[in-house]
N, C-alpha and C positions, 0 to 999 in steps of 0.2 A: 225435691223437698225431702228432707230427712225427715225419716218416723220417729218420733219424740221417743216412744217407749222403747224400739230397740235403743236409741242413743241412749236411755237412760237406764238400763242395763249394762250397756259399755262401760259408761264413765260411771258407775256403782264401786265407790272406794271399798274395797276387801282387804282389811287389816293383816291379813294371814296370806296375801299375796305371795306366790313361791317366789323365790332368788333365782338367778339362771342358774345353778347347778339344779335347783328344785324342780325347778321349768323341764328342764331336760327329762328329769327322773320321771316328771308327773306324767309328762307325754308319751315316756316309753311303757310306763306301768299302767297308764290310763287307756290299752290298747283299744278301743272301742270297735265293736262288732260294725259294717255296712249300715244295720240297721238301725244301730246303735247312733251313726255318726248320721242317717238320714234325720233321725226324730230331734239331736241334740241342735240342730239346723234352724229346727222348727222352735225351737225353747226359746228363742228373745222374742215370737210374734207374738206371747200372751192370749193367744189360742188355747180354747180346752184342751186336755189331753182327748176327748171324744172329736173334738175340731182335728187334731192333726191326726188322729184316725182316720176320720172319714177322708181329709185329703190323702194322707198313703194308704188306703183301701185294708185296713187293719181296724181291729177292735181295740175299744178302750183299754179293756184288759193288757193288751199287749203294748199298747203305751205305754201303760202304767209298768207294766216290768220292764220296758229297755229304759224308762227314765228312772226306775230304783234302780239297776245295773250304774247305769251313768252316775247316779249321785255315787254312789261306794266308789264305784272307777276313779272319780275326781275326788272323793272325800270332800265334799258338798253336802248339804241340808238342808238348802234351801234351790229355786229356779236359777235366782240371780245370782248365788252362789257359783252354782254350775257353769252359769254364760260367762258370769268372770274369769271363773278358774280355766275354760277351755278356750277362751279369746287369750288369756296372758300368756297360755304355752303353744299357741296358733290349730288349734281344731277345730275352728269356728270357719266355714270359708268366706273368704275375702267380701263376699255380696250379706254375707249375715252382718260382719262390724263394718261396713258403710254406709248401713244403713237400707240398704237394699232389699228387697223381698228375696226370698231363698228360692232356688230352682232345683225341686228335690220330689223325684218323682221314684217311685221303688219299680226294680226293674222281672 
């Protein structure tokens, strides 16, 4: 059974959708730190950011900066902003847009 909320972050129509030359660019300039690419994982479960803390053994605080890092990375401003823009130029992994629970543990 698919989780309503991620699929509805998926299919979240984003007017300012990149192009593929855009797609390309965002991906290379959007280079996202490990920890950066663990937490943005976690962004379509609508989890706190103190929730996906506590699951990778980090403080809110440091949530809180890798996901302002991510929003500037993607030029995003909002959550669903973010999942859309990192699912259309493929940063998302494949178990985040099907819906799947993320397997994302910091090492």
């Amino acid at each position: 059974m698919t989780d309503t909320r991620t699929t509805t972050y998926r299919q979240r129509n984003i007017t300012d959708q990149p192009n593929t030359d855009s797609r390309n660019q965002l991906r290379e300039t959007a280079s996202l730190t490990p920890a950066e690419t663990r937490i943005l994982a976690l962004l379509p479960t609508y989890r706190t950011l103190a929730a996906i803390g506590t699951e990778l053994g980090v403080g809110r605080p440091t949530v809180k900066t890798h996901v302002e890092n991510i929003y500037k990375k993607l030029g995003a401003t909002t959550r669903a902003e973010a999942v859309a823009l990192a699912d259309s130029v493929g940063l998302l992994p494949p178990s985040v847009t099907d819906g799947q629970p993320p397997s994302v543990k910091l090492s």
